[in-house]
Backbone as a printed PyTorch tensor [residue, N CA C, xyz], in Angstrom:
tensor([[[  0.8380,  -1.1910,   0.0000],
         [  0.0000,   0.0000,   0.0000],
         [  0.8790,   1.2490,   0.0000]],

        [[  0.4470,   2.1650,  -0.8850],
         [  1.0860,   3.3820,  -0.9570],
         [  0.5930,   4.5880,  -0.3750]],

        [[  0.8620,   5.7780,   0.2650],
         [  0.1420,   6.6850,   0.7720],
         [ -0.0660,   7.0910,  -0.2930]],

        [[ -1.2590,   8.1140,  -0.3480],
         [ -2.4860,   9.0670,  -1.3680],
         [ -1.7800,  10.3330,  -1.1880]],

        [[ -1.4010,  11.3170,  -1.8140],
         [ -0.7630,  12.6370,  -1.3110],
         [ -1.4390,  13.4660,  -1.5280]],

        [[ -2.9280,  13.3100,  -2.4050],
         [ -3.8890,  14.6410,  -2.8370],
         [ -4.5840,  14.7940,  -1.1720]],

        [[ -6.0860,  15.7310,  -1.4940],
         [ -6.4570,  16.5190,  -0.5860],
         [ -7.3560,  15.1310,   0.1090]],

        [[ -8.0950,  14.8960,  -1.0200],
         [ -9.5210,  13.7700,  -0.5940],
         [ -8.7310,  12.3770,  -0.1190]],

        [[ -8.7590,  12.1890,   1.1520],
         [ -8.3450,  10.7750,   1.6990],
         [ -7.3570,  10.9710,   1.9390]],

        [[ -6.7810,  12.3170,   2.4470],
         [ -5.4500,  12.0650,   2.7810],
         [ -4.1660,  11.6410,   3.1690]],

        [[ -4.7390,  10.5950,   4.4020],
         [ -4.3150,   9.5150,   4.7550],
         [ -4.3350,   8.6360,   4.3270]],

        [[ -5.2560,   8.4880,   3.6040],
         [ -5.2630,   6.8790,   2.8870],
         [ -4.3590,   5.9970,   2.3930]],

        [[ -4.3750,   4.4100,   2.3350],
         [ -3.7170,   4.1770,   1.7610],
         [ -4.1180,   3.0140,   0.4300]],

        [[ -3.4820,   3.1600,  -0.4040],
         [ -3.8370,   2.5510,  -1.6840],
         [ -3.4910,   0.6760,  -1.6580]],

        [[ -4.5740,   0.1040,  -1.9060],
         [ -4.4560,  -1.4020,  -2.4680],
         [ -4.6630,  -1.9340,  -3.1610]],

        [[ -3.7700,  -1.8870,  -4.1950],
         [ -3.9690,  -2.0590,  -6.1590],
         [ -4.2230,  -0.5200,  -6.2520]],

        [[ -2.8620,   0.2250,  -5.9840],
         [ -3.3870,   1.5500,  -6.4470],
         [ -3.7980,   1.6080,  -8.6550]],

        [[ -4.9470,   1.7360,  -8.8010],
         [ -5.3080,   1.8470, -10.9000],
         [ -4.1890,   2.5060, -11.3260]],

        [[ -3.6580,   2.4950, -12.5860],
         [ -2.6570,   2.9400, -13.6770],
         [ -3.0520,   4.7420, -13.7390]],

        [[ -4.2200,   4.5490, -14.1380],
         [ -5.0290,   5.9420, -13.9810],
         [ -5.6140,   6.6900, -12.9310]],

        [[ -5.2980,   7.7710, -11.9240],
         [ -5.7000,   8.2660, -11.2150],
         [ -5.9920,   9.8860, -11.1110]],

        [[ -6.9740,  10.2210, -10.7970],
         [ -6.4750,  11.8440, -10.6510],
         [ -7.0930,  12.4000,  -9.3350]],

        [[ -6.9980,  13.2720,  -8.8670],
         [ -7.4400,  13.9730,  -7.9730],
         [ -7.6470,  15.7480,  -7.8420]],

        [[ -8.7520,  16.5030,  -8.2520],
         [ -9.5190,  17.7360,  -8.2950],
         [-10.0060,  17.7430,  -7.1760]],

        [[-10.2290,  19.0270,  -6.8020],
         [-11.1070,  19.5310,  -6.3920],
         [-11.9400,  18.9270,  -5.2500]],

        [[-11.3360,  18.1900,  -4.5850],
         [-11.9250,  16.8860,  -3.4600],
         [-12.6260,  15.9640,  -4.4460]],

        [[-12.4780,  15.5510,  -5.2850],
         [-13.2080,  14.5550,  -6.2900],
         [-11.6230,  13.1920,  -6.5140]],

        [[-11.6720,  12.2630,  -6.3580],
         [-11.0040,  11.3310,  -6.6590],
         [-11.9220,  10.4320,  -7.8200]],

        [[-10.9680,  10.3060,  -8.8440],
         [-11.0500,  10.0090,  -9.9610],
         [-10.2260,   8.6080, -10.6860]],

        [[-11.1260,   7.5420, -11.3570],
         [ -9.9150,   6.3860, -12.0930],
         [-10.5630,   5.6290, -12.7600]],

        [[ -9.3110,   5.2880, -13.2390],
         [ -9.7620,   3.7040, -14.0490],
         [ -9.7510,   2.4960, -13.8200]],

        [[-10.4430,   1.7650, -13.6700],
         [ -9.9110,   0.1480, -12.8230],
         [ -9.0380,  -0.2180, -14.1840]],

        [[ -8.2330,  -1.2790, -13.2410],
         [ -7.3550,  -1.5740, -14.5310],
         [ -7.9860,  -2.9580, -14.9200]],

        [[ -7.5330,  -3.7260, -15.5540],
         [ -7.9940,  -5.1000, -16.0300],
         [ -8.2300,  -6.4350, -14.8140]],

        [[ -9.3250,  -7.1140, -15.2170],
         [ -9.9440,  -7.8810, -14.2700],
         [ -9.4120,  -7.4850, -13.0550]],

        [[ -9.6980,  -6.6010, -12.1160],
         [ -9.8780,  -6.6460, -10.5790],
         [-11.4060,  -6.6900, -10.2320]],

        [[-10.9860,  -7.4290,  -8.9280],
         [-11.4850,  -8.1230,  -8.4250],
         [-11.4720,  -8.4140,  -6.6890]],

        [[-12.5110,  -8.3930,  -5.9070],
         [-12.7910,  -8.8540,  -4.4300],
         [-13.3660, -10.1700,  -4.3940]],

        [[-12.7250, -10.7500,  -3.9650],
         [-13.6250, -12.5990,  -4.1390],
         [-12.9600, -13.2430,  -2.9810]],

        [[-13.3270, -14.4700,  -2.4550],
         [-12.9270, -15.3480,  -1.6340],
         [-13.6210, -16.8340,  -1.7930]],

        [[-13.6710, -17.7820,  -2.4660],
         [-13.7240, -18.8270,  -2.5220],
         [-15.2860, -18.9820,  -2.8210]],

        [[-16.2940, -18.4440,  -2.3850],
         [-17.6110, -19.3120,  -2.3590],
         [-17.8700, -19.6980,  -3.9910]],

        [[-18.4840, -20.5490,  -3.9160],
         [-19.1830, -20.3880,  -5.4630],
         [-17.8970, -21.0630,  -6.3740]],

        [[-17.2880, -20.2110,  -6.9310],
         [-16.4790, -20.0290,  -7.7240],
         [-14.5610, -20.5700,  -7.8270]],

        [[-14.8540, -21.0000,  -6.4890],
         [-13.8300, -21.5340,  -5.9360],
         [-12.1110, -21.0800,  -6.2100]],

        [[-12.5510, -19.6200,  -6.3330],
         [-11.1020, -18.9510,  -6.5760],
         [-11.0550, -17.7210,  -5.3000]],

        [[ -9.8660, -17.4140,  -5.2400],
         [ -9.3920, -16.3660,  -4.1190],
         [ -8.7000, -14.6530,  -5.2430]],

        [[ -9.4960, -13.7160,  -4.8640],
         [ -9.0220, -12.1370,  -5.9210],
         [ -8.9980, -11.1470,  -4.6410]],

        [[ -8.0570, -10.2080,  -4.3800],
         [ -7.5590,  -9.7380,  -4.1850],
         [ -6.8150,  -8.7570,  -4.9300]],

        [[ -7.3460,  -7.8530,  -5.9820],
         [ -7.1390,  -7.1020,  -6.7830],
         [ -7.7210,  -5.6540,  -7.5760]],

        [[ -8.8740,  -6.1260,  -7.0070],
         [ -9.2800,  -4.6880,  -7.1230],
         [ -8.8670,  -3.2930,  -6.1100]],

        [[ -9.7260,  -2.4480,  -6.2680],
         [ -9.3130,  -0.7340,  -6.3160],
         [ -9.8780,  -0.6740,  -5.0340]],

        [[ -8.9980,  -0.0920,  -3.8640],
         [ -9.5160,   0.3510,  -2.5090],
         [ -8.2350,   1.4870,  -2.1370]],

        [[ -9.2110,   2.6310,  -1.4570],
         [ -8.2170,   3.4010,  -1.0240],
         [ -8.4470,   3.7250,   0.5030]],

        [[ -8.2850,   3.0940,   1.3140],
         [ -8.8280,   3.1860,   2.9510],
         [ -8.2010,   4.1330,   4.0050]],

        [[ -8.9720,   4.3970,   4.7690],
         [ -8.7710,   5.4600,   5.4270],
         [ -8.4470,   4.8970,   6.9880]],

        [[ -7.8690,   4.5930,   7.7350],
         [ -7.7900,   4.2360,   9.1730],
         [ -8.3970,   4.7360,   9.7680]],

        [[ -9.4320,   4.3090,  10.9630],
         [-10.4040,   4.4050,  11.9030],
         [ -9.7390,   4.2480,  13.0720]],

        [[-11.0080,   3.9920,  13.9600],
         [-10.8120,   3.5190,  15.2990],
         [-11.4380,   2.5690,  15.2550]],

        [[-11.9210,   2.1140,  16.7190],
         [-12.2450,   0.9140,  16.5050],
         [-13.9580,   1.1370,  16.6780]],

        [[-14.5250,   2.3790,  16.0980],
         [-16.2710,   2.5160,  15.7430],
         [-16.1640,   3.8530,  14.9630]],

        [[-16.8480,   3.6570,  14.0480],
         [-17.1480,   4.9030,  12.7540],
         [-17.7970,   5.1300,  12.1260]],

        [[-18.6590,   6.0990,  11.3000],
         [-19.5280,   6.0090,  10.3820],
         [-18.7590,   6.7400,   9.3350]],

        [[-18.6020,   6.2090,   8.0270],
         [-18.1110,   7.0580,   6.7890],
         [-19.2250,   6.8750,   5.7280]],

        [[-19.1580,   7.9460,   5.0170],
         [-19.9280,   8.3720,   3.6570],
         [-19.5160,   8.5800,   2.6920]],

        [[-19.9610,   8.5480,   1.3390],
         [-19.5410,   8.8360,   0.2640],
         [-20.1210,   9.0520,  -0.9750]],

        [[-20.0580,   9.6960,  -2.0140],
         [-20.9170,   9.7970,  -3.1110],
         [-20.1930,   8.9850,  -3.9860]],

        [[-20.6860,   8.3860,  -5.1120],
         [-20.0950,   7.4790,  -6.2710],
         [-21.3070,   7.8500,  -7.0190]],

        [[-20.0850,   8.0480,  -8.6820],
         [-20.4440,   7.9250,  -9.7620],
         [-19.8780,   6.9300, -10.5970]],

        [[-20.3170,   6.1940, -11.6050],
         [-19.7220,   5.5240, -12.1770],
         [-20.2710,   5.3910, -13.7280]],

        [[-19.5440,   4.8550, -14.5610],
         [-19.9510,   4.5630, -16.2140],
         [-20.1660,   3.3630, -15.8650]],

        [[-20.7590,   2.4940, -15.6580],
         [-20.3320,   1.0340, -15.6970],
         [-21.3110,   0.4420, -16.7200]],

        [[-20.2920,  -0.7230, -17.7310],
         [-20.7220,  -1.5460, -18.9880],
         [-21.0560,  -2.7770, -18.9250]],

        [[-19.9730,  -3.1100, -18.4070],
         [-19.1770,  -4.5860, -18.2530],
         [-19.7510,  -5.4120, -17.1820]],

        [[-20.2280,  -7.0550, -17.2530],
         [-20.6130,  -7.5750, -16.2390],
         [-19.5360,  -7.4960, -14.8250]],

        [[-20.3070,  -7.1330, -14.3560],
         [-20.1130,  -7.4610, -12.8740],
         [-18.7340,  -6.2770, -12.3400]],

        [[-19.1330,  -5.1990, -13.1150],
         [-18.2360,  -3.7160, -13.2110],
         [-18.8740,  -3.1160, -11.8500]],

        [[-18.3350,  -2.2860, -11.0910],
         [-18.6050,  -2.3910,  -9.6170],
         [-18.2540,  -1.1380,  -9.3970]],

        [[-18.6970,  -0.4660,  -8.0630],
         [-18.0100,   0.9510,  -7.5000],
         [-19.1360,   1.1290,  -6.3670]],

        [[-18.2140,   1.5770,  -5.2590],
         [-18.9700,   1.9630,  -3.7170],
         [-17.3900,   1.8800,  -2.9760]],

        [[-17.7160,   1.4910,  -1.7930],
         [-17.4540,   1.5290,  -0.7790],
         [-16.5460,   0.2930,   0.0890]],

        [[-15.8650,   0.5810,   0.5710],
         [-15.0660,  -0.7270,   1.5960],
         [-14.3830,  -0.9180,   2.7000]],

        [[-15.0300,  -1.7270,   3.4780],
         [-14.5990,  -1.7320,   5.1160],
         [-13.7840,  -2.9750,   5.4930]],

        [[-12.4690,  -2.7970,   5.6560],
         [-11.3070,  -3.9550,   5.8640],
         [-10.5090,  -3.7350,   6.8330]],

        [[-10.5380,  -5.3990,   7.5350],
         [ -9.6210,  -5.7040,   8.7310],
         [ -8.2500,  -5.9160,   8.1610]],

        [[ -8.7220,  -7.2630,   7.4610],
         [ -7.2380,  -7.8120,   6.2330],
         [ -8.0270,  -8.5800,   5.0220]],

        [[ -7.2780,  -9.3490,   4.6760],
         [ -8.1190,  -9.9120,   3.1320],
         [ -8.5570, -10.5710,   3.3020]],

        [[ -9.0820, -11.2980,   4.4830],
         [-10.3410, -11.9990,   4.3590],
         [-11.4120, -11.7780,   5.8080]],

        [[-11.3130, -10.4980,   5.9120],
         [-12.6630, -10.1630,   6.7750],
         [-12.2930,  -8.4670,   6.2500]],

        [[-13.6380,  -8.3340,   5.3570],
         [-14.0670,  -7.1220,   4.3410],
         [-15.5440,  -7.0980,   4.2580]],

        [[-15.8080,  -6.3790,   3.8120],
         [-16.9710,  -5.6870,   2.9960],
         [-17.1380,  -4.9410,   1.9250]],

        [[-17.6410,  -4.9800,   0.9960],
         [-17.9410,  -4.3740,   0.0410],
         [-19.0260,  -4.2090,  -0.9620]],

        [[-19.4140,  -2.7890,  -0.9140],
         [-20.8890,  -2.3260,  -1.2590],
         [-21.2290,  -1.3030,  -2.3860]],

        [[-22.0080,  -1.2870,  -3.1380],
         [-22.2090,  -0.4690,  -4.2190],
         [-23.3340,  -1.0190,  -5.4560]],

        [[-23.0320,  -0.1010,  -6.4300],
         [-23.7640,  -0.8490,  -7.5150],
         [-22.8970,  -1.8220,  -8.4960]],

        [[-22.9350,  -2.8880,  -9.5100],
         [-22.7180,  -3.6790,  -9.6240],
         [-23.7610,  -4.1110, -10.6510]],

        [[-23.0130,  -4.1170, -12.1210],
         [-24.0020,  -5.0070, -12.9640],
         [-24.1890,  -6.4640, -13.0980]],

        [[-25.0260,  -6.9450, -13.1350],
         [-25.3900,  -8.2500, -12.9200],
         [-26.5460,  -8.6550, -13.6610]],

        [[-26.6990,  -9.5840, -14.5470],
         [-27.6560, -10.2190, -15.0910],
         [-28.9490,  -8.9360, -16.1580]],

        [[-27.7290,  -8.2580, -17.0490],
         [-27.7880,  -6.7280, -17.2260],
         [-28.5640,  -5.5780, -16.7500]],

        [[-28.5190,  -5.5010, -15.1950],
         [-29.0000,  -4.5460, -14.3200],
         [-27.7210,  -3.9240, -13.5360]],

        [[-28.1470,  -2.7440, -13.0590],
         [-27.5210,  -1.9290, -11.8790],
         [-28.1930,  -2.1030, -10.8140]],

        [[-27.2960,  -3.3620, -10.4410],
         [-27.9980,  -4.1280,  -8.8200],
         [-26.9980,  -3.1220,  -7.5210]],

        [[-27.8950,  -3.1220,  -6.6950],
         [-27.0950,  -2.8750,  -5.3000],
         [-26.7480,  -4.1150,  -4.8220]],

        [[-25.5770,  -4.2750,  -4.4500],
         [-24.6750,  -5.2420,  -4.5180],
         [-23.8420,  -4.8990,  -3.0870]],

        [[-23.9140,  -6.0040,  -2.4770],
         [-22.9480,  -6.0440,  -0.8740],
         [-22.2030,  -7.7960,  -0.7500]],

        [[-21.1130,  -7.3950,  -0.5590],
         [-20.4680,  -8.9320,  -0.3270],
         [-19.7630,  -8.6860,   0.9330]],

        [[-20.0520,  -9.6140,   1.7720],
         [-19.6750,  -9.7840,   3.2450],
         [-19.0070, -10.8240,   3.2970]],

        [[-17.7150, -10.7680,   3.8470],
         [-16.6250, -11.7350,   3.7390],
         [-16.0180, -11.8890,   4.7780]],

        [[-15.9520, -13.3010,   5.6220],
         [-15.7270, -13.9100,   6.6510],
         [-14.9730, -14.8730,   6.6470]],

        [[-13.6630, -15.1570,   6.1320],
         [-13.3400, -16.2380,   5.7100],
         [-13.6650, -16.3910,   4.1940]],

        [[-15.0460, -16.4030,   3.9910],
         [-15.3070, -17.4050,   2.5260],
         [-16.5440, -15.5060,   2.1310]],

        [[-16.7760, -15.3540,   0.9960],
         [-17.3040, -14.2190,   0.6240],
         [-18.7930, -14.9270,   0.6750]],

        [[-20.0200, -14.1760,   0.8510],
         [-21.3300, -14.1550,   0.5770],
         [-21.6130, -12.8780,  -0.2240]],

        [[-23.0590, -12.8900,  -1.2820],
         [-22.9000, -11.9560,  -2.0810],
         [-24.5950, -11.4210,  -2.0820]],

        [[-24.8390, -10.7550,  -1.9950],
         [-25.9180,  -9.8750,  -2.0570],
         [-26.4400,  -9.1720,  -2.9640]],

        [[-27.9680,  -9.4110,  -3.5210],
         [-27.7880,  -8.4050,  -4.6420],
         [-29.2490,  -7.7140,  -4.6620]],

        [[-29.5830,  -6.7450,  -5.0370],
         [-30.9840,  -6.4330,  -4.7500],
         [-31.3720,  -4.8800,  -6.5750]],

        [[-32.2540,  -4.8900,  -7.2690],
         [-32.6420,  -3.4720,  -7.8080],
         [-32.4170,  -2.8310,  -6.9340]],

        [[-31.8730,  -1.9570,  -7.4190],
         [-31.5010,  -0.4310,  -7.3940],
         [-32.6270,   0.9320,  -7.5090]],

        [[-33.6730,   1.0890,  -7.0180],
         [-34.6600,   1.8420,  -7.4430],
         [-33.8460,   3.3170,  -7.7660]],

        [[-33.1820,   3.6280,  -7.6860],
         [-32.3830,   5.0910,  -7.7050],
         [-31.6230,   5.2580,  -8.5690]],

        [[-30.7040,   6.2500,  -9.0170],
         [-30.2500,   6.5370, -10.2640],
         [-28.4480,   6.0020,  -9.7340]],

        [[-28.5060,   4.7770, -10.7030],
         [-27.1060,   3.9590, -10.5320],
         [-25.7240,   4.6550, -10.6900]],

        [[-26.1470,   5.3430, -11.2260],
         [-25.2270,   6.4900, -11.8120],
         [-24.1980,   7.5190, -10.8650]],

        [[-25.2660,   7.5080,  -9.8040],
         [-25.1350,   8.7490,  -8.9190],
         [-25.3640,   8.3380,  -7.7480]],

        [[-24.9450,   7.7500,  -6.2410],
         [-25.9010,   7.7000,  -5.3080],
         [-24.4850,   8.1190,  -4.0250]],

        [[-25.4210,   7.6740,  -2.4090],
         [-24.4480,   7.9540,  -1.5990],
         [-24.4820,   6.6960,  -0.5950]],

        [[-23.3340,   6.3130,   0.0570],
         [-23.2170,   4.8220,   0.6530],
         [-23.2400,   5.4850,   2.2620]],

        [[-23.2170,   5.0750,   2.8840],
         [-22.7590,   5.3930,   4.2370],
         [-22.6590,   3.7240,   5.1970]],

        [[-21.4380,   3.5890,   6.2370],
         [-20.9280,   2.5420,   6.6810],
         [-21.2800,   2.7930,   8.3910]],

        [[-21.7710,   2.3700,   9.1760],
         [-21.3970,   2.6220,  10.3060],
         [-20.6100,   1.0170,  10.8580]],

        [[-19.8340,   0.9630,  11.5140],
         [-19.4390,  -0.1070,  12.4110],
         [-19.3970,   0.4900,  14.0910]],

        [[-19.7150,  -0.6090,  15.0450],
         [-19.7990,  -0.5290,  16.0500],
         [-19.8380,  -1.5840,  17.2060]],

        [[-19.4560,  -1.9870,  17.7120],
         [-19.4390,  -3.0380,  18.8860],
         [-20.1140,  -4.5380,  17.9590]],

        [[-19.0290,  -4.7470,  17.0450],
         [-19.5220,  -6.1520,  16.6800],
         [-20.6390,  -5.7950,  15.2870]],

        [[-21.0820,  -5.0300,  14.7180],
         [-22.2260,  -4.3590,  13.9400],
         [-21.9130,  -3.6690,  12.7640]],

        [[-22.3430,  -4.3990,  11.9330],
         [-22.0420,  -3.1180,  10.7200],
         [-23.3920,  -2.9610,   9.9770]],

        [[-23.7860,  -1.6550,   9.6710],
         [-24.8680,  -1.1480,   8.9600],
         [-24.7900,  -0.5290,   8.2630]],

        [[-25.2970,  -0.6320,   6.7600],
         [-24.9690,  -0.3050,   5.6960],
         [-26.3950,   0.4030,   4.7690]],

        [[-26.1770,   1.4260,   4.6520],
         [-27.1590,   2.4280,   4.0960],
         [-27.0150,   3.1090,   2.4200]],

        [[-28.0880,   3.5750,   2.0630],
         [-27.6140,   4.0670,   0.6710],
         [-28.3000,   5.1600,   0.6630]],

        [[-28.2790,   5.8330,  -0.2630],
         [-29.1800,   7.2110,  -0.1630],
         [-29.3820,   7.6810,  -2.1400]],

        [[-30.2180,   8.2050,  -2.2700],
         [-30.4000,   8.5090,  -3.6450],
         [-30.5360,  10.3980,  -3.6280]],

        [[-30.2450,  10.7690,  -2.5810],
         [-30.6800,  12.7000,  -2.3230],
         [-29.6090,  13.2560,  -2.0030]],

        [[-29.2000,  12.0280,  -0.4470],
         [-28.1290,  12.3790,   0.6500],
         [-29.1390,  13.1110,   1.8870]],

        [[-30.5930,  12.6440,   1.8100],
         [-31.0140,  13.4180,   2.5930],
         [-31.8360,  11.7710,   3.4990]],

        [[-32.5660,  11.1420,   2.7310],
         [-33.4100,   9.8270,   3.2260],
         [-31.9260,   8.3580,   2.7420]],

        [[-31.9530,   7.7260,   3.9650],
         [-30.8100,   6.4220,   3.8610],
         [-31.5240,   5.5150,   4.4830]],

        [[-32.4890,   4.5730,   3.4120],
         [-32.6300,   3.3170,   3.9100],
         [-31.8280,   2.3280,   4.0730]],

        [[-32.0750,   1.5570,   5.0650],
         [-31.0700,   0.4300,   5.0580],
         [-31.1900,  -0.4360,   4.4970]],

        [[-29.7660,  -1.0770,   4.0310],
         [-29.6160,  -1.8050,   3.1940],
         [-28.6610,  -3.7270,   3.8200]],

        [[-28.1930,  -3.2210,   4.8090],
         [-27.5700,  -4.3130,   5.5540],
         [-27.1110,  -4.1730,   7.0420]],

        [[-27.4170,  -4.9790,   7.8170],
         [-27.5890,  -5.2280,   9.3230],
         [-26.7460,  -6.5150,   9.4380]],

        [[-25.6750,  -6.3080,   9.5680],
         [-24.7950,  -7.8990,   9.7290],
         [-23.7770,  -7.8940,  10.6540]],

        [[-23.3160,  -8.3570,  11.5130],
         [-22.0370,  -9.3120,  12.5060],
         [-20.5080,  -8.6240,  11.4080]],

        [[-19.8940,  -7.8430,  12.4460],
         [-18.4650,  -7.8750,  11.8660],
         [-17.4740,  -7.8780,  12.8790]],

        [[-16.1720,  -8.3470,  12.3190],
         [-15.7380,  -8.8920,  13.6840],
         [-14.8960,  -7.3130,  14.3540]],

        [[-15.0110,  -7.4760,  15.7380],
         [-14.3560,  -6.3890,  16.5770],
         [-12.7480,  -6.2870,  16.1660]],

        [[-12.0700,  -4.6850,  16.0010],
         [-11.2310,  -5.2330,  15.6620],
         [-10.7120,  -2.7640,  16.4640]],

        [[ -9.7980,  -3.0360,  16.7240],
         [ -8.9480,  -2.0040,  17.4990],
         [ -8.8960,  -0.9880,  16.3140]],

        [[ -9.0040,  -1.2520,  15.3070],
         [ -9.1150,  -0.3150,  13.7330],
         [-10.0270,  -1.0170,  12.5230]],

        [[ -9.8140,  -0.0780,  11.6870],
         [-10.2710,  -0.4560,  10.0460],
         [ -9.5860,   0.4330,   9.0110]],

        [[-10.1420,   0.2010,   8.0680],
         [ -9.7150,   0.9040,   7.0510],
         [-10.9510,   0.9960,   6.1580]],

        [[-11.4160,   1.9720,   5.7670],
         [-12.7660,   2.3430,   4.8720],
         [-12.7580,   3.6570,   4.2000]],

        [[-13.1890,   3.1380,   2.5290],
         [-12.7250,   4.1180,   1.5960],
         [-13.6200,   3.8580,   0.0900]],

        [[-13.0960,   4.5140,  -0.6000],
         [-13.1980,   4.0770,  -2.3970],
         [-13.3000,   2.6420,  -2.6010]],

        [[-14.0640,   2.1010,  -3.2630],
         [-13.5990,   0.6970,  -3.8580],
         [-14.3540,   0.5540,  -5.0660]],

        [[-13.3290,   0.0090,  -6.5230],
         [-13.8620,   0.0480,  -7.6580],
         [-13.4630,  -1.5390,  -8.1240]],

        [[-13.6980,  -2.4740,  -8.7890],
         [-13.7060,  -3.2950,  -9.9790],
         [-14.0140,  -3.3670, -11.1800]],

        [[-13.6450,  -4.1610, -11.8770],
         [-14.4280,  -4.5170, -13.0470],
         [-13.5060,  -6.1880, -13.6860]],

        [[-13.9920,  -6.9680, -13.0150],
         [-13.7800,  -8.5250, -13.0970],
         [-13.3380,  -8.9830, -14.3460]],

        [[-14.2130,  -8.3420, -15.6540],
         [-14.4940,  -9.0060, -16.7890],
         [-13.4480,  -8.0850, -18.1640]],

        [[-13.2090,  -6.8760, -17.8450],
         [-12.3090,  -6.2690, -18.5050],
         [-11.7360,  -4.8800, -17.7530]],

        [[-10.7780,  -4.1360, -18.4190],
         [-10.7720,  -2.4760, -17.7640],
         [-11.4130,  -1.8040, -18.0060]],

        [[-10.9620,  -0.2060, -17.3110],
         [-11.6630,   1.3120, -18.2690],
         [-13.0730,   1.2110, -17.5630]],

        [[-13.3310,   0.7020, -16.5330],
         [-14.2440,   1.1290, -15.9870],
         [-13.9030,   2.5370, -14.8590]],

        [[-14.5050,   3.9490, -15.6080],
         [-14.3860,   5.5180, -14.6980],
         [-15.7000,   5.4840, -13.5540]],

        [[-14.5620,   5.9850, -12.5430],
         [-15.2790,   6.1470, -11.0570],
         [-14.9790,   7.2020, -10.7780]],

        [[-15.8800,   8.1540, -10.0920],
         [-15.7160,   9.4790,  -9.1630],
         [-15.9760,   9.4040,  -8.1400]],

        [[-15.2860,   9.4470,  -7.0010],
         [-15.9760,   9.5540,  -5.6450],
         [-15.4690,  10.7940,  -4.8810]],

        [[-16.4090,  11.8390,  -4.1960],
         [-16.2940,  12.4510,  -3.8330],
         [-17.4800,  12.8960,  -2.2260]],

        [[-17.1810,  13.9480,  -1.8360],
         [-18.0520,  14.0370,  -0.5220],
         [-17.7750,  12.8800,   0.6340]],

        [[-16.2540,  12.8780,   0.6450],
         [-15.6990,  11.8850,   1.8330],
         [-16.1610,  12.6250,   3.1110]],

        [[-16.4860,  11.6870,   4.6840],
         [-16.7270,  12.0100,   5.3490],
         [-16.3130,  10.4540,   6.4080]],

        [[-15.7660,  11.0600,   7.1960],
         [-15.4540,   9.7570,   7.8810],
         [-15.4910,  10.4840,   9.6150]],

        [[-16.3640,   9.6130,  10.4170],
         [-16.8940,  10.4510,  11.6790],
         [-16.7790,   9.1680,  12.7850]],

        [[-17.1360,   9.5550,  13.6260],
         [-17.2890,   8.5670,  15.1380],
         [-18.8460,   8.0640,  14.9190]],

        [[-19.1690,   6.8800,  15.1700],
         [-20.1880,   6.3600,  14.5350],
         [-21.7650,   7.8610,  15.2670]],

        [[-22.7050,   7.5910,  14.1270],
         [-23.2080,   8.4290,  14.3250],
         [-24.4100,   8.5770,  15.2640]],

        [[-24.5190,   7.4040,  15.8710],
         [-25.7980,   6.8540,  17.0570],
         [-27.0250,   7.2030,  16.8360]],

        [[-27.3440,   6.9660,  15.6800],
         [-28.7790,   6.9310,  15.1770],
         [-29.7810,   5.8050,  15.0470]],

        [[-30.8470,   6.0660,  15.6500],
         [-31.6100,   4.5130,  15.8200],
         [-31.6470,   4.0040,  14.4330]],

        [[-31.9810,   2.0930,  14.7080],
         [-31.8990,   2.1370,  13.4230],
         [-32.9550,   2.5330,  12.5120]],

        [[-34.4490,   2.9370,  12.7840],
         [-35.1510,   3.2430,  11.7130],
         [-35.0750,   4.8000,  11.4120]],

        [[-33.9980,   5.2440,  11.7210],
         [-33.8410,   6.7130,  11.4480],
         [-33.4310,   6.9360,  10.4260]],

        [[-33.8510,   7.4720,   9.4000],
         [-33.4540,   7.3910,   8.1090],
         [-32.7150,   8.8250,   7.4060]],

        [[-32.5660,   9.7550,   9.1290],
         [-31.8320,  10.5610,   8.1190],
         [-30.3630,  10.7120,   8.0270]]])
């Protein structure tokens, strides 16, 4: 991992930093490069470790946000969000084409990956993720305004003294898939019940 030296994610650090990168204006900008990829065995019975994450170090409870845009073509071309201990206890959330839709897409990985996929009622194009972790808990929200965040996942993650949560892009099946993410926000979790939706 390499440190990030622009403004957005300052700290961050890069894993599979893309060929193509830029950074404006608090907007982080790229290209995934060829087949990357987040996977761990289920299904498919292979282990990837290659796609686009740029993580930010926590504590050990946080809520972060983010806006993503993406072009995405290509099956199973990807962009959101990602919350990592090490490479095999992660998360990762966003949209994600699949079965030629812009599915909201979450894979929770414990050892072996599980994969999640649901329509997207909102504009795939454009939306906002938000992560909270907390005493064993991770909850995972989306937003189509930045104003209403239904939830989207309520799951077990393991306790851990830090994290790292940031950018995360793929595209499995070829490159040249462009991502923008911008409106980073990374906070002390935000103690909102859970049917609070704002």
């Amino acid at each position: 991992m390499n440190e990030f030296k622009g403004t957005l994610l300052s700290k961050g650090l890069w894993l599979n930093e893309p060929k193509e990168v830029t950074e404006d204006a608090g907007k982080l900008s790229f290209k995934t490069d060829e087949k990357s990829d987040f996977w761990r065995e289920t299904y498919y019975g292979f282990t990837r470790d290659s796609g686009h994450f740029l993580g930010m170090k926590t504590d050990n409870a946080f809520s972060a946000q983010l806006r993503v845009q993406g072009s995405y073509e290509g099956l199973y071309d990807q962009a959101g969000i990602m919350v990592r201990i090490d490479d095999s206890h992660w998360l990762k959330a966003g949209i994600e084409i699949s079965d030629g839709q812009a599915m909201l897409s979450s894979v929770l990985t414990n050892e072996i990956s599980d994969w999640s996929t649901a329509v997207y009622g909102g504009n795939p194009y454009e939306f906002w993720l938000r992560i909270t972790v907390e005493k064993g808990v991770l909850r995972l929200q989306v937003s189509s305004d930045k104003k209403t965040w239904p939830l989207v996942r309520l799951a077990p993650f393991p306790v851990s003294d830090h994290y790292l949560v940031g950018p995360m892009a793929c595209s499995p099946e070829r490159a040249g898939l462009q991502v923008t993410f911008s409106e980073w926000d990374l906070t002390s979790p935000l103690g909102k019940a859970l049917h609070d939706l704002t």
